[in-house]
N, C-alpha and C positions, 0 to 999 in steps of 0.2 A: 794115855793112849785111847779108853775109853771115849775120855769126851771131841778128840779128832774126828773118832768114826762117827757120835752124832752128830758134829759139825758138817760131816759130808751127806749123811744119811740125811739131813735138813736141806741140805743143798741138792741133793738128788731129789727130793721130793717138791720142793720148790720149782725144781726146773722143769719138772714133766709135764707141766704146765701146757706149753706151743706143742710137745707130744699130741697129748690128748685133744687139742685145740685141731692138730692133723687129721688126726682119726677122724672126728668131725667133719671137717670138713673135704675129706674124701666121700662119705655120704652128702654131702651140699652139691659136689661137683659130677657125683652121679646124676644123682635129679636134673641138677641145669643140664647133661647130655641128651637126658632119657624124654625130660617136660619141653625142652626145646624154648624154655623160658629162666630169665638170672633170680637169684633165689632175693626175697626180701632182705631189708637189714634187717628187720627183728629176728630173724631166725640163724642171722650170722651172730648177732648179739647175746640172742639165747646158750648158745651153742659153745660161746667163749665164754660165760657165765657159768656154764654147767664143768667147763674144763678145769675152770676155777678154783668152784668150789668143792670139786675133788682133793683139787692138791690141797686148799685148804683145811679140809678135813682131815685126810692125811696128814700133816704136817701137825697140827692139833695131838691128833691120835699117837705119832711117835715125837711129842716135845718132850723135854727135860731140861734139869737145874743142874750144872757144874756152879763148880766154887761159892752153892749157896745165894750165888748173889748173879751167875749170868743165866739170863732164858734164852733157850735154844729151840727157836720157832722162828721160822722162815715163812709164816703164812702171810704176812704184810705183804712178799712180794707177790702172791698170787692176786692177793685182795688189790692189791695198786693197779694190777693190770684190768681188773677186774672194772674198779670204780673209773680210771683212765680211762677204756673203749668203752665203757656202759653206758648209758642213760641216767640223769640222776635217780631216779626214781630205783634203777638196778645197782647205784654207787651206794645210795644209802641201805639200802636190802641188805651188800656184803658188809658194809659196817656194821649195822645189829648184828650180823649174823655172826661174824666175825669175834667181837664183846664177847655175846653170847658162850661163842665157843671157848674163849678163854676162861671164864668164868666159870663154867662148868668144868675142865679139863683140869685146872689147875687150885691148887689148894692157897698158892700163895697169889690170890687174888685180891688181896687188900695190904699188898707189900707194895711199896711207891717204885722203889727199883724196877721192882718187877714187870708192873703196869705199865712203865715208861717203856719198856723193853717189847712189849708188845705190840707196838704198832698204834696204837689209841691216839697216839700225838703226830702219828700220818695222815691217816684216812682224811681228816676236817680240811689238811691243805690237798690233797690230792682232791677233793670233791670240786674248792675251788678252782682247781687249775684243770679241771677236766674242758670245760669247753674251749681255752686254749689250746690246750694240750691237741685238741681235735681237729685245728687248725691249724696245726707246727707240722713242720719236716720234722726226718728223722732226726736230723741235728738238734732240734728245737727239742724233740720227748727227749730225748737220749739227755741232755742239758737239764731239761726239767726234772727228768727222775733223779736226775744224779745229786741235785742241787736237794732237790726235795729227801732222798736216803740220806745223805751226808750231814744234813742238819739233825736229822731225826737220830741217829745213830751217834752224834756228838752230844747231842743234848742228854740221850739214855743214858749213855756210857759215861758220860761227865758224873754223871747226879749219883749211877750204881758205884763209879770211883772213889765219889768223895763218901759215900757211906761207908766202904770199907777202909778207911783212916787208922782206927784205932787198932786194926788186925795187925798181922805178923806180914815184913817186907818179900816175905816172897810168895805169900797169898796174892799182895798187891802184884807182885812182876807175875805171877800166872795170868792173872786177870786182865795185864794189859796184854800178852801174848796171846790169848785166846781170841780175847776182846777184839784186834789187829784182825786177828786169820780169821774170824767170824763176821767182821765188817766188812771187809776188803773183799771175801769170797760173795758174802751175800749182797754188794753192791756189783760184781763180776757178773754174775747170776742174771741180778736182776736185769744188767745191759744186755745182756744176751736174751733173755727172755721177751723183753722189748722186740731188741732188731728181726727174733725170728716170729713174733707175732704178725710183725710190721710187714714185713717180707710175707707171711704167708695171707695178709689182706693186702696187698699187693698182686700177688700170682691170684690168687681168688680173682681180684678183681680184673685183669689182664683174661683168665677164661671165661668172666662171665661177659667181657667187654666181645672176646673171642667168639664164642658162642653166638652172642647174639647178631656179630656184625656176619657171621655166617646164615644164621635166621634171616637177614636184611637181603644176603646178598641171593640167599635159596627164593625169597618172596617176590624179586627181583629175576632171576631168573626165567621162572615158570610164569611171570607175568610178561615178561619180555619173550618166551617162547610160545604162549596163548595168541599173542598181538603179531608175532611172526606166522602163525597159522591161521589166523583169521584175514588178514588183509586180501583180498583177489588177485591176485599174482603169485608166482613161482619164482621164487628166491633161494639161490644156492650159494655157498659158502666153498673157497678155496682157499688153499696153503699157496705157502711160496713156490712150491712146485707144480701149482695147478692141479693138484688130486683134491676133492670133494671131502670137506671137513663135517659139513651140515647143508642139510635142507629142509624148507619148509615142509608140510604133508599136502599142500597145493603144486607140487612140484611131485611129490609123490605121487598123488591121486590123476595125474594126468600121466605119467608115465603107466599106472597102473592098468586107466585103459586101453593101452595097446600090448603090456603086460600083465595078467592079472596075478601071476605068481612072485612078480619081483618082491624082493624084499628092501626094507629099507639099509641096513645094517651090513648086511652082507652083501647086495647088488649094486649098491650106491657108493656107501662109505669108500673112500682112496682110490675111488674110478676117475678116471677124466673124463672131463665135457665131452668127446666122440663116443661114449658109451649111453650119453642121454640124447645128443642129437645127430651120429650118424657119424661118420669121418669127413663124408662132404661137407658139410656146413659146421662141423666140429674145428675141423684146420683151423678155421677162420677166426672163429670164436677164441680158443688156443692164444693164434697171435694177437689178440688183443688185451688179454688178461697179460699175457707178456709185456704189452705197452702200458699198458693200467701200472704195471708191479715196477716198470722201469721209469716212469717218465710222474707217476704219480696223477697223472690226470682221469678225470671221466671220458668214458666212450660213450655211444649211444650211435644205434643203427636197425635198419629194419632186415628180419631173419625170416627168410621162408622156405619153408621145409614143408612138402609137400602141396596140400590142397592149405595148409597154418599158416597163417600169417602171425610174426610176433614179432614188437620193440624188445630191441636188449640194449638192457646198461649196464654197463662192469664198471666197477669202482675199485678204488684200493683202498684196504684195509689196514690201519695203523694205531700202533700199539700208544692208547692217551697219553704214556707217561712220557716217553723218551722218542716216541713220532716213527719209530721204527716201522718198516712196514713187517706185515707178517700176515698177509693175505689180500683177494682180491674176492668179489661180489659180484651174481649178475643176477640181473634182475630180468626175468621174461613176461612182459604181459601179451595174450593173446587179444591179439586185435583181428582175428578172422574177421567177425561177426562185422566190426565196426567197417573193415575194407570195403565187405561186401556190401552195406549200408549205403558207402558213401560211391561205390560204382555203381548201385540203382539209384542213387538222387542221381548223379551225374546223367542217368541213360533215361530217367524222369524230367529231368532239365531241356535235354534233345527232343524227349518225345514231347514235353511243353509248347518248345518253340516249334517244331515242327508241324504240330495240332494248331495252334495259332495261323499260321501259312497258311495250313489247307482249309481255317475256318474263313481265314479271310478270300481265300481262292474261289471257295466253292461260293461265297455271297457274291460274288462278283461273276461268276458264272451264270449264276440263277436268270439274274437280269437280261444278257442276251436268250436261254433258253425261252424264257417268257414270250420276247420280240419275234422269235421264231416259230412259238405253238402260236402266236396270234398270228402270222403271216399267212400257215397252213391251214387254220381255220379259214381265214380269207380265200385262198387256192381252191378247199373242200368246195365251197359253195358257190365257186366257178367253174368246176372241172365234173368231167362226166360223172355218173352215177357206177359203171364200170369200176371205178379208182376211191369207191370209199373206205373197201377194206386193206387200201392200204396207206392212207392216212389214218384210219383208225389203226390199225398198228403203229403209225410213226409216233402219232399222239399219245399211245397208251404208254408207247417205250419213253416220249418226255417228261408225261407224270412220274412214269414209275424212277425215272433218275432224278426228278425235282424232289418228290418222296425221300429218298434215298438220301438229296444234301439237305432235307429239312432233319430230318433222321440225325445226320451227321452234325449239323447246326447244334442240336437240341444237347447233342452228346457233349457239344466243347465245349455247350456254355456252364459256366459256374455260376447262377445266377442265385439270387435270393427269393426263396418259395415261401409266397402269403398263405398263412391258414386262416383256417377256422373251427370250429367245434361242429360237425356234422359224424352223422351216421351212417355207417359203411354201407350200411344197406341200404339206402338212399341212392350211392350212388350205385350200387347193384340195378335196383330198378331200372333206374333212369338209364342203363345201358343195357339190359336186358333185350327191348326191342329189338338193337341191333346185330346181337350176338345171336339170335332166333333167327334172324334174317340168312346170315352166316349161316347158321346149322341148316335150316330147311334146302339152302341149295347145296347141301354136302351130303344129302338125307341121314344127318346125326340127330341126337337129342341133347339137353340138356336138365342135367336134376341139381334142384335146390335143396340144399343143405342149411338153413341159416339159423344161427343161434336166437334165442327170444327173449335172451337176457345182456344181449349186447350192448355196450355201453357206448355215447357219443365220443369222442375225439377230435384233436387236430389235424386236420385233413388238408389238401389241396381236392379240389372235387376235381377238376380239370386233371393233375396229374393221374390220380386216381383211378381213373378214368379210362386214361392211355395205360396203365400197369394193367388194368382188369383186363385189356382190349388184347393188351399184346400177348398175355397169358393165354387169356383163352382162344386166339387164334391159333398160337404155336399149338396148344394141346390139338385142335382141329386138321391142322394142317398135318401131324402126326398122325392122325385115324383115318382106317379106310370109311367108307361108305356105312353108316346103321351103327355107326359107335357114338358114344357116349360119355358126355362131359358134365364133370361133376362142378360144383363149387359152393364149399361149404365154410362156413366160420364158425368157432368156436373162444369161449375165451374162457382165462384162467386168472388166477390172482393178481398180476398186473402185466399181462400181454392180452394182447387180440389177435386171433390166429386167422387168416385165409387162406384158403388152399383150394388150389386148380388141378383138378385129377382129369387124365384122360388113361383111355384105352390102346394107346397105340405100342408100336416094337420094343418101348424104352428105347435109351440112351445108353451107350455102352461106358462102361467105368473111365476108361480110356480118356473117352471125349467128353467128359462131366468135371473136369478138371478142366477146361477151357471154357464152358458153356458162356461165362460173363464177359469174353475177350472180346475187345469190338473185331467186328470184321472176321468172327470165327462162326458158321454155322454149318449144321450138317443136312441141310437142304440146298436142293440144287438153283432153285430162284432166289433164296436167301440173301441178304446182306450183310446179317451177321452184326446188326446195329440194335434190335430189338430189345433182346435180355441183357445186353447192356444198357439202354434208356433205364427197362423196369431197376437195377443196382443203381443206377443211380437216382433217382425216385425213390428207393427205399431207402437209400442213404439218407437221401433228406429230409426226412421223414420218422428217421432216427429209427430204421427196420433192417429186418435179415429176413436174406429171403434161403431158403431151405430146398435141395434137392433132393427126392428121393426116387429111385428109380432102376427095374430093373428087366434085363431086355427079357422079350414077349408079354411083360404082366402089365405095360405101360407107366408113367409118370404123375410124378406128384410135385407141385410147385408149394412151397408154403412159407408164406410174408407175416410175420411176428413185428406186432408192432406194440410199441412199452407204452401206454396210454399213462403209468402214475409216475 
């Protein structure tokens, strides 16, 4: 009776083996939750090593001798499992250590029975068949262990049999009976010890495979919803019923500005399209996700809602495995900016050809003008002296509209302006004469401002020339009587400044905002051609010309020009 219970107490201790191996590995499979990474093999190695050699030492600690001649120590099958999943390096450790432990434990350690009984004539084939073994199905370990106990336990039992020979025949029949229910249980054991090891690197490996294809699919994700938020467009997500699954935050952020309180979550989520674009133009929308989800096709159409303009495309959304649909896509990009773009090239293209027409009109004009002031000079210096103030009128009225299409001429042409390197105040001088001449019949003055450290530049002198001219008339033309016209340059690190100050009522805010329009001015003799000549002169010239001005303090003109 005795020796049944430490045949099971062998057996239990043996088997707690995948127990302790669990324990383990419920600490492994926290970590892979917690690290959000699958744990090394050595530390699954370690860990079934350490489970081991528990049982092994236990099993050590309660062995014992029945009938003198059988050892009842079940640590081979821990050690097998042990050297099996190990490394060689960890197969041979449990073998000494194993030896070791017998040697120590047991007093009848230089008994042949005994020794055989131990497991010593295991370890050396299981060391070999380990690297197969790592390479077998479960059919192949389950085969290999079994093949590998069976020989080892035939062979013991053979040898511990025939040494009890000379004993009394029912010594021998205990010993096979014992012999029987201690092999058969501990080859039971040890298949079972196998299948639930196997099983639990198995499930191990099933969560850490889990795990991580969760980790893939989380880095995929938030990658795939960073590139949904960054792209320029407003992209929404529908179900098959058309309520709002997902949206970008560019679909957010524009709803935002017309509501700054909406929420995403709560204002959005399971809304319909007419809660983002109105019920008017919502319907519409509606029925085409309807068409998208029945008929599977792309839509694409232009959506305006209010002053917006925007392309929509709704798609349908289908599930990769089985094609199933299960939602539909629209996609808004606002094309305001670009409609508008393209109805100013258009009203640019008109106002092109149209400017063309009337360049070619008014040159063709000029010609008989001409034939006409030269006829009435001819008239003048035939007809009384009574009648020359009114040829001089007729005459001054044909200048002043020959003026006017050389003005116009000069504005359509887009021609190519020759430089050269000259100094602004060069051509200051050089017009100064005439701008004196100017002033004294207006009885104005003029003061010079001019920098001493001015540097040379690309110039047109000629155009130059006509911008100082036209400036500083306009400022003249704006002052009464006894005012005064500044013009001063200054420069800085790489601009050249001019600037035409006069004293007159200013410009009012209003009309500062057209002052560059051809054909806009706010004098009554005016053409309205001037401060458009000087833009476009500055333009080519590669300058900006600067307004500042405010009514009764008078104006300030100032032309910035990038010399580096």
């Amino acid at each position: 009776m005795f020796a049944v219970k430490d045949i099971l107490l062998q057996l239990l201790l043996a088997g707690i083996t995948p127990l302790l191996f669990s324990l383990f590995l419920g600490r492994i499979r926290s970590q892979i939750y917690e690290a959000n990474k699958p744990p090394a093999p050595i530390s699954i190695e370690r860990n079934l090593m350490l489970a081991c050699m528990i049982s092994i030492v236990l099993c050590f600690t309660f062995s014992t001798i029945i009938l003198d001649s059988l050892y009842l120590n079940l640590s081979m099958l821990p050690a097998t499992v042990a050297i099996l999943y190990g490394s060689y390096p960890a197969g041979i450790f449990v073998s000494v250590s194993s030896i070791l432990l017998f040697v120590v434990s047991t007093e009848h350690w230089n008994a042949l029975p005994i020794i055989l009984q131990s497991g010593i004539l295991l370890y050396p084939i299981m060391l070999l068949l380990t690297k197969r073994f790592k390479h077998s199905g479960l059919d192949g370990k389950r085969r290999m262990f079994f093949v590998s106990i069976i020989i080892c336990f035939i062979a013991s039992m053979g040898i511990t049999f025939l040494s009890l020979a000379p004993r009394e025949a029912y010594i021998q029949l205990d010993f096979i009976i014992y012999s029987l229910i201690y092999s058969i249980s501990a080859l039971l054991i040890g298949l079972a010890v196998i299948h639930v090891v196997e099983q639990q690197l198995i499930q191990l490996g099933l969560a850490t495979e889990r795990q991580s294809k969760q980790l893939e699919y989380r880095q995929h994700f938030q990658m795939n919803e960073q590139l949904l938020n960054t792209i320029p467009v407003s992209v929404v997500a529908f179900d098959v019923d058309g309520k709002i699954v997902n949206a970008n935050l560019r679909m957010l952020t524009e709803l935002q500005k017309k509501n700054p309180s909406i929420e995403y979550e709560t204002e959005m989520i399971g809304k319909h399209i007419e809660f983002i674009i109105g019920q008017e133009h919502g319907s519409r929308v509606t029925e085409r996700i309807r068409f998208a989800a029945s008929s599977g096709k792309i839509s694409s159409e232009y959506l305006r809602v209010g002053p917006y303009t925007f392309h929509t495309t709704i798609s349908p959304i289908k599930d990769p495995l089985d094609g199933r649909l299960i939602g539909t896509s629209l996609i808004l990009q606002d094309i305001t900016e670009l409609e508008n773009l393209r109805n100013e090239l258009a009203h640019v293209e008109r106002l092109s050809l149209v400017g063309q027409m009337a360049a070619s009109i008014t040159h063709e004009v000029r010609n008989p003008m001409a034939v006409v002031r030269g006829f009435l000079q001819l008239m003048h210096e035939k007809s009384p002296r009574s009648l020359d103030h009114y040829y001089r009128i007729v005459m001054e009225e044909l200048d002043r509209a020959n003026g006017i299409i050389n003005d116009f001429l000069s504005l359509a042409q887009n021609r190519i302006v020759e430089k050269e390197e000259v100094h602004l105040h060069d051509v200051i001088q050089d017009l100064l004469p005439l701008l004196w001449a100017d002033a004294n019949m207006r009885g104005q003055t003029i003061k010079l401002n001019l920098s001493e450290n001015l540097p040379k530049c690309h110039l047109n002198p000629k155009e130059m020339k006509q911008l100082i001219l036209n400036l500083a008339r306009n400022g003249m033309e704006a002052m009464d009587s006894k005012g005064t016209l500044f013009i001063e340059t200054s420069v800085t690190e790489n601009q050249i400044n001019l600037k035409v100050m006069d004293e007159g009522p200013g410009i009012p805010a209003s009309a500062q905002e057209k002052l560059f329009e051809p054909f806009y001015t706010t004098k009554s003799k005016g053409t309205g051609l001037g401060l458009a000549l000087c833009l476009g002169i500055a333009e080519r010239h590669n300058a900006t010309i600067c307004v500042e001005s405010e009514e009764g303090r008078g104006t300030a003109f100032t032309v910035i020009f990038n010399y580096k």
